[in-house]
C-alpha atoms as one frame of an Amber mdcrd trajectory, in Angstrom:
protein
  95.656 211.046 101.662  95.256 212.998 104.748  97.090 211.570 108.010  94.698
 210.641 110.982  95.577 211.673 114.769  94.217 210.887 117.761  94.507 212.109
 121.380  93.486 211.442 124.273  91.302 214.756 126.076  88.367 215.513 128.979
  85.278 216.263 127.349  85.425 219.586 129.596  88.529 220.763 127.494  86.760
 219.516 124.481  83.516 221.706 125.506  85.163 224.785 127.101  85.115 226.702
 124.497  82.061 229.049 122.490  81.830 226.555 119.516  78.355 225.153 117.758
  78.251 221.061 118.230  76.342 218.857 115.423  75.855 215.559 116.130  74.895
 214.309 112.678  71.102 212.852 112.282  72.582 209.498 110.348  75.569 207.710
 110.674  76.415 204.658 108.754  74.199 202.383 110.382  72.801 203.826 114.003
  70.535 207.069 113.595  70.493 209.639 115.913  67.059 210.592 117.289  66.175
 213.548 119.618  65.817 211.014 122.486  69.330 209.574 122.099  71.228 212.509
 121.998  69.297 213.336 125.331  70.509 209.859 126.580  73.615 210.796 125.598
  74.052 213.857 127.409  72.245 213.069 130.360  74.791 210.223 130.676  77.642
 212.778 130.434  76.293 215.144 132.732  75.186 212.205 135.102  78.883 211.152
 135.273  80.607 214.123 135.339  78.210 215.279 138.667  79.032 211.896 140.633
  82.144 210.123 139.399  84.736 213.424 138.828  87.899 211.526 139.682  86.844
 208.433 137.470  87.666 208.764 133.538  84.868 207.746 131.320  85.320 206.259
 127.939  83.263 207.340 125.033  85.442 205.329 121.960  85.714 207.659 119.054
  84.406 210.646 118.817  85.507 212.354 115.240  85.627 216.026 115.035  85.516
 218.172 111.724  85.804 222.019 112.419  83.988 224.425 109.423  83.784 228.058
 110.252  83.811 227.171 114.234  81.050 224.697 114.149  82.240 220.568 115.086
């Protein structure tokens, strides 16, 4: 079985790079609908414009890297 690792990082390191980002339409029970991945980022980009020294917690976020796409 594969280990699991975590890490703490800012979404800006996370994002700085040229890389393709799916969120994935269905997952487990919540679905993902154009309008909530707009709420989503909206959120992100709200924060990150008036609260830079503040951290901001988004739980887990699980990455999976194929051919440079997350």
């Amino acid at each position: 079985m594969a280990k699991i690792e975590s890490e703490d990082s800012y979404l800006q390191d996370i994002l700085k790079d040229k890389l393709y980002y799916q969120i994935p339409i269905y997952q487990r029970p919540y679905q993902w609908t154009e309008e909530n991945c707009e709420k989503l980022l909206d959120d992100l980009f709200f924060n990150y414009e008036n609260d830079r020294e503040s951290d901001y917690f988004l739980r887990l976020i699980s990455f999976n890297c194929n051919q440079r796409r997350f």
